[in-house]
Residue, then its C-alpha position, 0 to 999 in steps of 0.5 A: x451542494x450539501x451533499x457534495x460538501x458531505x461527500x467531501x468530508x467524509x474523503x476527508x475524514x477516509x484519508x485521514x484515518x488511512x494516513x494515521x493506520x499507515x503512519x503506525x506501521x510503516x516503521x516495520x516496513x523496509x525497502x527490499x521487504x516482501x509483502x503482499x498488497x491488493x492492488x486493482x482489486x487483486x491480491x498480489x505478491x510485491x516487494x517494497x522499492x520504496x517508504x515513504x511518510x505514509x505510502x509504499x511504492x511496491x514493485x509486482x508481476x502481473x499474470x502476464x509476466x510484466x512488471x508493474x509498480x504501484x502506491x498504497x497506504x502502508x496499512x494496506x500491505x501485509x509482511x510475507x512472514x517477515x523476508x527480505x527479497x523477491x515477491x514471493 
């Protein structure tokens, strides 16, 4: 039972720390902006539809041409020098 609440915790403690990163730099984020994020293990080309207190909702194209969207922590988005438009 220790080890569960241990195991709790420490999520706890990991998703404090994302929302704190993410809170930094979600200031810098604007809807329309083109970003790169890894989602599903896989480095992705996006663009932001939407900014939220600590996540993104970001909107990609999988490999086979269809188009997904997805929530991550703002920390984990990276700006594509800065441009407004489509994934790049």
């Amino acid at each position: 039972m220790q080890m569960w609440h241990d195991q709790q915790q420490q999520a706890r403690e990991w998703r404090a720390a994302q929302v704190a990163r993410a809170r930094e730099v979600i200031t810098d984020l604007t809807v329309g902006m083109a970003v790169k994020a890894r989602i599903c293990g896989h480095q992705r080309a996006a663009k932001i539809v939407k900014v939220a207190r600590s996540r993104v909702t970001v909107e990609l194209v999988i490999n086979s041409g269809a188009s997904r969207s997805a929530v991550v922590y703002a920390s984990e988005v990276q700006s594509v020098s800065g441009v407004r438009g489509e994934p790049a």
